[in-house]
Backbone bond lengths (Angstrom), bond angles and torsions (degrees), N, CA, C in turn:
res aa  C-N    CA-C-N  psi(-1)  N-CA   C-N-CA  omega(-1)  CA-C   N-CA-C  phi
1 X - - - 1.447 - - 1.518 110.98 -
2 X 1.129 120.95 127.59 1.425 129.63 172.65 1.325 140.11 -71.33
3 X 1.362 94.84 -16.21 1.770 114.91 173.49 1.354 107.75 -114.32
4 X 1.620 115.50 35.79 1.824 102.17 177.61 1.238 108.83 -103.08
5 X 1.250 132.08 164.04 1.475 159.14 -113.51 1.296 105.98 -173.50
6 X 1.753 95.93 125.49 1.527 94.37 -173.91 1.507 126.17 -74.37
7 X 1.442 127.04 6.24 1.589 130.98 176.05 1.351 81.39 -101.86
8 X 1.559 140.86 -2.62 2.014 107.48 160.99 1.456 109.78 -77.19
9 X 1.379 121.29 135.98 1.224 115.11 165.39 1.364 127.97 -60.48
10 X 1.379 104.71 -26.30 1.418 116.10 -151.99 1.823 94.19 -86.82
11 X 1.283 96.31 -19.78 2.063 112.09 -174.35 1.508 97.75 -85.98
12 X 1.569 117.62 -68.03 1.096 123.12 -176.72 2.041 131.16 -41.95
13 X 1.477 92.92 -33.95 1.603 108.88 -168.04 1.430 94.89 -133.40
14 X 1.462 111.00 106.40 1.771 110.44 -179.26 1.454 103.45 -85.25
15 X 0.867 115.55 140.19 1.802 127.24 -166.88 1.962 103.06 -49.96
16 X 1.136 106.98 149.78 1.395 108.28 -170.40 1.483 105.76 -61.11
17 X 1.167 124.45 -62.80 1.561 116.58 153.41 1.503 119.37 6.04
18 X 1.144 118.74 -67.51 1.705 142.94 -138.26 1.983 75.39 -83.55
19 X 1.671 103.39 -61.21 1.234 110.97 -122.95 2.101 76.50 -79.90
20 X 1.454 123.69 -28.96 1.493 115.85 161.80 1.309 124.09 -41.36
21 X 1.649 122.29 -29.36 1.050 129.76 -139.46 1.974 112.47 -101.62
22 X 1.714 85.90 -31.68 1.130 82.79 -177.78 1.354 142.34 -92.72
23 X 1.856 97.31 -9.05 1.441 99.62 -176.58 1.637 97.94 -59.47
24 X 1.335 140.96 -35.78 1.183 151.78 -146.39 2.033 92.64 -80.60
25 X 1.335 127.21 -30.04 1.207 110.79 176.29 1.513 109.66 -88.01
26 X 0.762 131.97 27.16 1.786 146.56 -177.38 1.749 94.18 -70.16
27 X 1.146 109.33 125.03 2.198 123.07 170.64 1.936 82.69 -92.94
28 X 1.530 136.28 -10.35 1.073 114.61 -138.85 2.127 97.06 -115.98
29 X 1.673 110.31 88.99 1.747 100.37 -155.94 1.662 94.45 -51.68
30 X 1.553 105.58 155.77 1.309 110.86 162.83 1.102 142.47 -77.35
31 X 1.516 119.07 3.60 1.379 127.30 151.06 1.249 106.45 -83.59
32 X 0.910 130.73 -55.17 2.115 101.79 178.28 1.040 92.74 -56.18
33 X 1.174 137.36 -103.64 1.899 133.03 -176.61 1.636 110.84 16.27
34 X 1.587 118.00 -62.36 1.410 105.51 -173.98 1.851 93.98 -81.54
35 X 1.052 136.54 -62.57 1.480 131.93 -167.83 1.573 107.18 -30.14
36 X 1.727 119.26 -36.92 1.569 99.37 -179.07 1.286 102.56 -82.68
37 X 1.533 129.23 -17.50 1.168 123.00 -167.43 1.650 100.59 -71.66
38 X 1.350 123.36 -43.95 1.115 130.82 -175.11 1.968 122.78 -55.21
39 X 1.633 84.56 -27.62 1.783 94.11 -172.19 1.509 92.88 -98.46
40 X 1.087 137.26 -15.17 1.590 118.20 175.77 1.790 97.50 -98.26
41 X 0.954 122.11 -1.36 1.875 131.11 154.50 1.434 107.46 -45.25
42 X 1.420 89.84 -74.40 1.751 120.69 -129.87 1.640 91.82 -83.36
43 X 1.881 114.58 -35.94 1.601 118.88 -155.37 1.607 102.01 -89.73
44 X 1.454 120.08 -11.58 1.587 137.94 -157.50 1.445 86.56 -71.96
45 X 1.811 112.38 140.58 1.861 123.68 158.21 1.544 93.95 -67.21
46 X 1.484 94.46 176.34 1.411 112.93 176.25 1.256 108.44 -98.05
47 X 1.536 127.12 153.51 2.084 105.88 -148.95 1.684 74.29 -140.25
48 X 1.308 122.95 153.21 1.167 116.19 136.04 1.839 147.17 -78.80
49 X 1.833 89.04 32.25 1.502 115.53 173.34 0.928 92.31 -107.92
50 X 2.285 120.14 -173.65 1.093 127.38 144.68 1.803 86.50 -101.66
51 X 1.149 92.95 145.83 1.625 103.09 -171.88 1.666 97.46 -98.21
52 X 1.521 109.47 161.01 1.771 113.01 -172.49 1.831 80.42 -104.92
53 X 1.706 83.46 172.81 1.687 85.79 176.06 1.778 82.52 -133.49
54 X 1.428 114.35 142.29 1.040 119.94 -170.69 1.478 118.41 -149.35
55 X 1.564 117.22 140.62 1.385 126.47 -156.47 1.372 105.29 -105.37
56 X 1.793 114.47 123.94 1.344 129.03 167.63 1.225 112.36 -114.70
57 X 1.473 114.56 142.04 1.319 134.56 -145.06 1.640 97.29 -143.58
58 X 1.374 126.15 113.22 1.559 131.82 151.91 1.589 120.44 -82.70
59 X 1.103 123.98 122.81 1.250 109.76 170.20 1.819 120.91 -102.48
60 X 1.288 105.61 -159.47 1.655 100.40 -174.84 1.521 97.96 179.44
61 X 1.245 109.78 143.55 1.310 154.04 174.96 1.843 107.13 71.44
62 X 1.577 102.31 56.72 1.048 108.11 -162.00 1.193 103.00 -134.44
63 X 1.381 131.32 114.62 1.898 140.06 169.87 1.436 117.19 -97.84
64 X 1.081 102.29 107.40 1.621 118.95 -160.82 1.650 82.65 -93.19
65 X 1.485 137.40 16.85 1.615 128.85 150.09 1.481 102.33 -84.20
66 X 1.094 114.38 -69.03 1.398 115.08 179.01 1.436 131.76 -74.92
67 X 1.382 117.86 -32.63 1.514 111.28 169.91 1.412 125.47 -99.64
68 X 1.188 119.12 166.75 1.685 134.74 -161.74 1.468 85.99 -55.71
69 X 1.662 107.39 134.47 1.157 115.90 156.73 1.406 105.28 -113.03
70 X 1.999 110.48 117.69 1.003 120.16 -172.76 1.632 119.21 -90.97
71 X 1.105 103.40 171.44 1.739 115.54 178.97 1.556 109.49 -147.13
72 X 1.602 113.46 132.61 1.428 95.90 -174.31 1.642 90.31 -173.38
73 X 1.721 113.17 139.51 1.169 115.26 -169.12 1.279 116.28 -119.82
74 X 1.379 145.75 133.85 1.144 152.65 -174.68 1.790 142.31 -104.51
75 X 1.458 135.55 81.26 1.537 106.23 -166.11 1.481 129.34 -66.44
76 X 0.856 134.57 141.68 1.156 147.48 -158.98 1.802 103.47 -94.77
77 X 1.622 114.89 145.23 1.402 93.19 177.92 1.749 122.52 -112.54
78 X 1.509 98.43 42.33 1.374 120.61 -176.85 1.367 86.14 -147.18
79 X 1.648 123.86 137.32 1.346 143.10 163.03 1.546 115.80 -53.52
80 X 1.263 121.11 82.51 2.286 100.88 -167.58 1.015 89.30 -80.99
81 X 1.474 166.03 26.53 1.225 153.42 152.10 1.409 152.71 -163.05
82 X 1.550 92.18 64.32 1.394 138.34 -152.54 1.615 112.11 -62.05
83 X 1.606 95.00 -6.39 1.956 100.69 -177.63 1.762 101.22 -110.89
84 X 1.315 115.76 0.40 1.319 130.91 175.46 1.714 104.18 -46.53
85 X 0.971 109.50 119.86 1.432 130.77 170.10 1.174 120.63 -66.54
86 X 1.455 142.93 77.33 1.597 129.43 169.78 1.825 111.26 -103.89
87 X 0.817 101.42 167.82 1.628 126.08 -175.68 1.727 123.49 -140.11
88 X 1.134 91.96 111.59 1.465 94.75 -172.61 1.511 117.73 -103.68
89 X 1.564 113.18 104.74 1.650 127.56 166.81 1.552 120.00 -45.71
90 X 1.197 118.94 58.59 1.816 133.83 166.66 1.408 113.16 -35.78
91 X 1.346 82.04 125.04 2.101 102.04 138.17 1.513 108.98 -81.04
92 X 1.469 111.00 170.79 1.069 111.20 159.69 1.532 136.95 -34.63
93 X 1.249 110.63 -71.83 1.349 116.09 164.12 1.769 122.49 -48.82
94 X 1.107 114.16 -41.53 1.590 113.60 174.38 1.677 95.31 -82.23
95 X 0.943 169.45 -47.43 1.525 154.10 138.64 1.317 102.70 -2.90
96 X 1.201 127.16 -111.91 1.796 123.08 176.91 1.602 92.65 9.14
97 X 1.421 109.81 -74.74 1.575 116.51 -126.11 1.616 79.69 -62.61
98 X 1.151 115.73 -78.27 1.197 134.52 170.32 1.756 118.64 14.71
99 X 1.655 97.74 -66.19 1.603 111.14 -176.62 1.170 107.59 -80.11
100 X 1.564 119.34 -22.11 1.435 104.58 166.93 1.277 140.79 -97.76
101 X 1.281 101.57 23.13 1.322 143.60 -164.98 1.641 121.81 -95.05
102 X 1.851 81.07 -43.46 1.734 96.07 -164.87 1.456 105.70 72.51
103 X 1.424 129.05 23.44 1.444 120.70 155.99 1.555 121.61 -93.04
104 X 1.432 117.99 117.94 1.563 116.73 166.16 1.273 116.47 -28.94
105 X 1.755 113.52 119.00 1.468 101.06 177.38 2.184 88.84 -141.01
106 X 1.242 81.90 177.85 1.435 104.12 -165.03 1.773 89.93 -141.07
107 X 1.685 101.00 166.66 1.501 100.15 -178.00 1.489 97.40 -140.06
108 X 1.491 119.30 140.59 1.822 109.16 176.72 1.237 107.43 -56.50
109 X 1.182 148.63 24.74 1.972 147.08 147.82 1.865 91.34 -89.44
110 X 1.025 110.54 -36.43 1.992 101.01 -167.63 1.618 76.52 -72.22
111 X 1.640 159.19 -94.97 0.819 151.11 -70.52 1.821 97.19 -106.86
112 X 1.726 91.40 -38.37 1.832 102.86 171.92 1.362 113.05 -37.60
113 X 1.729 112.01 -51.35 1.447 119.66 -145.26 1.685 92.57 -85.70
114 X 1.006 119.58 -3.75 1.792 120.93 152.84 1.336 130.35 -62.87
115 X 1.743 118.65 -12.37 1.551 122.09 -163.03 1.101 118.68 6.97
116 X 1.614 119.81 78.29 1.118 134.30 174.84 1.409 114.61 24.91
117 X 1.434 126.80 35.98 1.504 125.25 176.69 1.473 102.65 -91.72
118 X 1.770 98.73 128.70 1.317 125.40 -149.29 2.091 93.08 -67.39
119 X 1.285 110.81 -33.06 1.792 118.20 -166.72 1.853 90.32 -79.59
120 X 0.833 124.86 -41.66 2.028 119.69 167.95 1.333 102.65 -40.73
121 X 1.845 115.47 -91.72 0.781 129.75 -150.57 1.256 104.11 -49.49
122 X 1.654 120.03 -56.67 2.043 112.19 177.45 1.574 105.54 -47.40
123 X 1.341 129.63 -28.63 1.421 114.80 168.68 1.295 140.67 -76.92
124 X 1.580 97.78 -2.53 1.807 106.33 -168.59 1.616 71.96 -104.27
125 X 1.144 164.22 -120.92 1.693 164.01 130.43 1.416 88.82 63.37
126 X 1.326 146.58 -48.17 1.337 121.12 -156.75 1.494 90.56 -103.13
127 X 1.574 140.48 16.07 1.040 139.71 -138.17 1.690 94.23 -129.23
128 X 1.559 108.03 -4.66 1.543 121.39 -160.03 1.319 112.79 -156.51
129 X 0.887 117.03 146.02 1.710 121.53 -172.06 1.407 96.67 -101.54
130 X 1.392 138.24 -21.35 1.995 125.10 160.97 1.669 79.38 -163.80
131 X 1.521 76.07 -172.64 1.552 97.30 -169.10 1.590 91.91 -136.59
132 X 1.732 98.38 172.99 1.613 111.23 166.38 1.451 110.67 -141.47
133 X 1.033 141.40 134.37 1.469 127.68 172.89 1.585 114.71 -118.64
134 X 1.344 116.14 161.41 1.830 113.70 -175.04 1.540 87.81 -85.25
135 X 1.441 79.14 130.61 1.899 84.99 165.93 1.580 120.40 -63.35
136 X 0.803 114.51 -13.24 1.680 104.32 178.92 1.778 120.43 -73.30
137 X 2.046 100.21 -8.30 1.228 101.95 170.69 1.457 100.85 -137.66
138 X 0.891 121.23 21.89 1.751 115.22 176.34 1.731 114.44 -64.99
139 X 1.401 104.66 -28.56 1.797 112.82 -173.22 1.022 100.23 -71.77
140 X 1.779 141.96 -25.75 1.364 134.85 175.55 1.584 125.53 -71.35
141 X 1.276 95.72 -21.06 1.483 122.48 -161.75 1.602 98.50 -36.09
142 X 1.503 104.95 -78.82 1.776 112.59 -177.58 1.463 113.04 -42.22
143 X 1.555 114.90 -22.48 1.629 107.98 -170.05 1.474 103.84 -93.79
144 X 1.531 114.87 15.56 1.155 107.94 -179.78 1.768 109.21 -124.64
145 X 1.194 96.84 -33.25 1.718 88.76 174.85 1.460 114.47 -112.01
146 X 1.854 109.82 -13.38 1.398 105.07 168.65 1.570 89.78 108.88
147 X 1.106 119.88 -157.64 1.748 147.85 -168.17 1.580 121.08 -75.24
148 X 2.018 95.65 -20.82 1.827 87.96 -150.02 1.594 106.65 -81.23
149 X 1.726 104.06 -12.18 1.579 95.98 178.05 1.684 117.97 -62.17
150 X 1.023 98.54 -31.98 1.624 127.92 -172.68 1.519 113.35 -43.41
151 X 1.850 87.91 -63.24 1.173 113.40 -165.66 1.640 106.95 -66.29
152 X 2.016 104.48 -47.00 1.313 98.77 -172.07 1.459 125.75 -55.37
153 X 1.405 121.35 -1.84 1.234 130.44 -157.60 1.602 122.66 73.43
154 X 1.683 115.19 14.10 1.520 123.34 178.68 1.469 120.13 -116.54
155 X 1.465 101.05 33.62 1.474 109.10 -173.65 1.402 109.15 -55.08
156 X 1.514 152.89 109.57 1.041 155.99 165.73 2.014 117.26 6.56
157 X 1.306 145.62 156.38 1.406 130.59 128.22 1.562 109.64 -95.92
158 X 1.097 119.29 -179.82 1.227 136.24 -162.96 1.713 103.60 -102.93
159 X 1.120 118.75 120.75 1.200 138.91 146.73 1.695 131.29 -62.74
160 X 1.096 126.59 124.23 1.604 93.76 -167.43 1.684 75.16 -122.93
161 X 1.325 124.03 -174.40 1.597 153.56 -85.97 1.951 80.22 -147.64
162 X 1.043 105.87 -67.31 1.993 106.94 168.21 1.472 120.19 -82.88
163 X 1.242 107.35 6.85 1.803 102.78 -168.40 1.761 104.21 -94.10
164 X 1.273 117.56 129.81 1.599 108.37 177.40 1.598 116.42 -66.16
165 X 1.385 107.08 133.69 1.205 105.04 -170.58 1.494 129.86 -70.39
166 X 1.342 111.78 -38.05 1.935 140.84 135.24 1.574 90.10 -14.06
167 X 0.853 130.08 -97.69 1.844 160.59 -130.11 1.548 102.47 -66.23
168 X 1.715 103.17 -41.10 1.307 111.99 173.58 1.396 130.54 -69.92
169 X 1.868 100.21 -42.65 1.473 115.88 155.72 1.829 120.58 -40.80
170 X 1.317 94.63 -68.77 1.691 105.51 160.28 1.801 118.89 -12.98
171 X 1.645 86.80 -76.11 1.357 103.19 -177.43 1.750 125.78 -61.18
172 X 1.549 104.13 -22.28 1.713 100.72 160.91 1.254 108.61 -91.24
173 X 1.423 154.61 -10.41 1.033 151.62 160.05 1.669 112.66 -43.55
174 X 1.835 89.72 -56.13 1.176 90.30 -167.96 1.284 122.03 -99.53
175 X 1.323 129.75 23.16 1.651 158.02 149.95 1.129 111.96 -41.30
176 X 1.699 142.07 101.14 1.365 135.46 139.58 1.505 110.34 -78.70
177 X 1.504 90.36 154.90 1.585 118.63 -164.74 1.556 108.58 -122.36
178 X 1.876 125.10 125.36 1.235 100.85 174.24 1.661 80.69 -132.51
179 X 1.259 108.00 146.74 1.454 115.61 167.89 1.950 113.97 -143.54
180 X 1.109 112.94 106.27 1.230 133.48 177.81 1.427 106.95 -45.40
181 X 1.614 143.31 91.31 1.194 124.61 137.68 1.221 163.00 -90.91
182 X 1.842 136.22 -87.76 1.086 117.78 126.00 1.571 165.80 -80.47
183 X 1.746 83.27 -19.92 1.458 105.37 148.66 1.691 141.61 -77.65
184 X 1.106 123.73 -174.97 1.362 110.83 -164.35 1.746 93.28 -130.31
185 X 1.517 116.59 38.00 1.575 122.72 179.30 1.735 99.69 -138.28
186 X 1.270 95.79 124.55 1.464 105.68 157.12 1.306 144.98 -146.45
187 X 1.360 121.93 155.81 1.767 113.21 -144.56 1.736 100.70 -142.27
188 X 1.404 111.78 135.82 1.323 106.99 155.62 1.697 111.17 -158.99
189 X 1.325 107.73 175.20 1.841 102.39 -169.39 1.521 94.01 -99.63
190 X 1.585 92.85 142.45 1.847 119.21 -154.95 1.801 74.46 -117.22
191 X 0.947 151.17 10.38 1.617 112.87 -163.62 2.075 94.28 155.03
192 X 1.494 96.84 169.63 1.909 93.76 167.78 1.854 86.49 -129.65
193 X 1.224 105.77 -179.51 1.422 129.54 164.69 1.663 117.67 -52.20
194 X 0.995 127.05 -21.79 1.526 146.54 168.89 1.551 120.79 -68.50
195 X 1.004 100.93 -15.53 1.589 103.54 -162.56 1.312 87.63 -103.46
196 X 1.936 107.68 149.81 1.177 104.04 168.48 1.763 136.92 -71.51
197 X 0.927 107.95 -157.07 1.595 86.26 177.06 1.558 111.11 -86.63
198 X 1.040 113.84 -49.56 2.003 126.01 176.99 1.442 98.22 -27.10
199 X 1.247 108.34 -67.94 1.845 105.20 -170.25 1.534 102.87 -73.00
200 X 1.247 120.02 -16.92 1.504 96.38 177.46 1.696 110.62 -82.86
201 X 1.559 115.94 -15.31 1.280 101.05 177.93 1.292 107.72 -91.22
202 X 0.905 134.53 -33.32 2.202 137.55 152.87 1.250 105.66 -23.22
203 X 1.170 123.93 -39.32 1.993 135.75 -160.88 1.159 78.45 -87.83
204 X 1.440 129.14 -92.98 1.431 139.24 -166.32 1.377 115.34 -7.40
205 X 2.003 91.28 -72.81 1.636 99.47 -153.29 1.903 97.34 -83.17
206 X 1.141 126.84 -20.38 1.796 120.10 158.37 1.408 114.96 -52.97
207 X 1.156 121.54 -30.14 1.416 126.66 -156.37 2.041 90.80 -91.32
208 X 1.486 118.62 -70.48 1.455 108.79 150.28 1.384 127.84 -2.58
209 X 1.578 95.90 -93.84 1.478 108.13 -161.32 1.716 107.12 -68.67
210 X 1.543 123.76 -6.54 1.422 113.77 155.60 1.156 105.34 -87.73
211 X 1.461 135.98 -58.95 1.646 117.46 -176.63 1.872 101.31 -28.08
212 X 1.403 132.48 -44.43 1.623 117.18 -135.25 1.664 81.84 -91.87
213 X 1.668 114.82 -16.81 1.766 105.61 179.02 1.491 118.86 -54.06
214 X 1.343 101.95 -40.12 1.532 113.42 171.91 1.368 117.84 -70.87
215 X 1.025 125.10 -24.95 1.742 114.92 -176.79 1.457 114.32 -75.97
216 X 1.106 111.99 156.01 1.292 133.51 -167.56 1.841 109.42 -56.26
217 X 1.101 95.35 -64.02 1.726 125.05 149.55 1.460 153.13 -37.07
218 X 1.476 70.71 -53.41 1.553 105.47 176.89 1.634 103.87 81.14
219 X 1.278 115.62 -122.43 1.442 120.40 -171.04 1.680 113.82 -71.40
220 X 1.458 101.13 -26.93 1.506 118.57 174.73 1.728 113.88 -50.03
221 X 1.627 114.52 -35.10 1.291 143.38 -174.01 1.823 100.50 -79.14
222 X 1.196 108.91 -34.83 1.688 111.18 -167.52 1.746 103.13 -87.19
223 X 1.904 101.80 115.98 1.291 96.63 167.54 1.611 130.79 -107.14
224 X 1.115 115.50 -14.33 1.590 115.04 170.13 1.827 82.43 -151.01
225 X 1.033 90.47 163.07 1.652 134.42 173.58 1.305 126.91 -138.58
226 X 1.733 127.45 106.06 1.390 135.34 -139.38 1.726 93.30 -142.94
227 X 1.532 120.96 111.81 1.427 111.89 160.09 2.160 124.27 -109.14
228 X 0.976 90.79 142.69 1.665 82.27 -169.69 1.434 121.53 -140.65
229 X 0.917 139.62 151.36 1.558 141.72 170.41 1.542 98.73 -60.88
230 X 1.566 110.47 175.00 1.071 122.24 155.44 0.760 141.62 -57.03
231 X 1.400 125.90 -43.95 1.926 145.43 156.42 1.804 96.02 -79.03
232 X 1.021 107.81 -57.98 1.530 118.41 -166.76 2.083 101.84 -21.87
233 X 1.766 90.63 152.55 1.216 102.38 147.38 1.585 142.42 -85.37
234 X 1.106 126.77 127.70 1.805 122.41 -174.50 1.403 114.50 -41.13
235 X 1.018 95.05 117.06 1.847 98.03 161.04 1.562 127.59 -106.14
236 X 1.090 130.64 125.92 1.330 110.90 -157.17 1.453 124.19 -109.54
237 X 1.150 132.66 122.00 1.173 135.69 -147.32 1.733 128.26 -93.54
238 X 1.613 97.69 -19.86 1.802 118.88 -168.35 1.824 84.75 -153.50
């Protein structure tokens, strides 16, 4: 689906079926697949980060005037970004969980004492790499700080009331994002330098063979395929 959203489950987690199915439509063999994975490993300086390794994608014969510009989100079954910062906007009950958790949380009284001043809110948002909120107060959210979560691109997901709060964190970590705009290049982090290679080519080639679900084309649409460290140089894989 092209319009899914990472708080749908049904968008977020493609049915085990789906998710069997696709390493098997891969154009991309898995020995080249691990060999570039291995040379942007092996060729990387030593950083005083852990560096992400991340997949760029050109496409072709594609008019983002006239055709669907898609959006569509994927979980991954290796965590690529396990130092990812979220913060979760509590109720009572998700508070508890929260502190005993060791998850960043905030409470709708922290969000009041912001009066929707537009220079706060970009600072509590630049303060976090996403957010999560308990659904039992997420619908207030905008009437309390206004637009800028929206805008920043950190509008909260929804937490619900039985969902583990851990598990959920997990699950935006491990969320890729592709959204089609005006260009015809797109990029997101599949994995970090830590991971072994197996799960980084699982990340990889899921992350692929769902980008090509969305294209118009499909693989016909895909023109190079490039994975790289953070510092690293591109290696190109398709």
């Amino acid at each position: 689906p092209a319009n899914c959203h990472p708080s749908n489950s049904f968008c977020t987690l493609l049915s085990t079926a789906v998710l069997r199915l696709l390493p098997t439509m891969s154009k991309i063999p898995p020995q080249q697949m691990l060999e570039a994975i291995n040379t942007i490993l092996t060729e990387r300086k030593k950083r005083k980060f852990v560096e992400s390794v991340d997949l760029q994608v050109n496409l072709k014969n594609y008019d983002t005037q006239k055709d669907k510009r898609f959006a569509g989100s994927l979980r991954l079954p290796a965590n690529c970004r396990p130092r990812m910062t979220v913060c979760c906007i509590c109720d009572l009950a998700h508070l508890d969980v929260a502190n005993k958790a060791g998850v960043p949380a905030m409470t709708m009284e922290d969000l009041k004492k912001l009066n929707k001043n537009k220079k706060l809110v970009k600072k509590m948002c630049a303060g976090y790499d996403a957010f999560l909120a308990s659904e039992s107060i997420i619908k207030t959210i905008p009437r309390v700080v206004g637009p800028h979560m929206n805008r920043a691109g950190k509008f909260p997901l929804a937490v619900t009331a039985t969902e583990s709060l851990t598990e959920k964190v997990e699950e935006v970590q491990s969320t890729v994002k592709f959204q089609l705009k005006k260009v015809l290049c797109l990029g997101t982090c599949v994995g970090h330098v830590e991971m072994n290679e197996e799960d980084l080519r699982k990340n990889i080639n899921l992350s692929i063979n769902f980008l090509v679900s969305l294209l118009k084309k499909n693989w016909q649409n895909l023109k190079s395929c490039y994975i790289k460290t953070t510092m690293g140089k591109p290696v190109r894989i398709y």
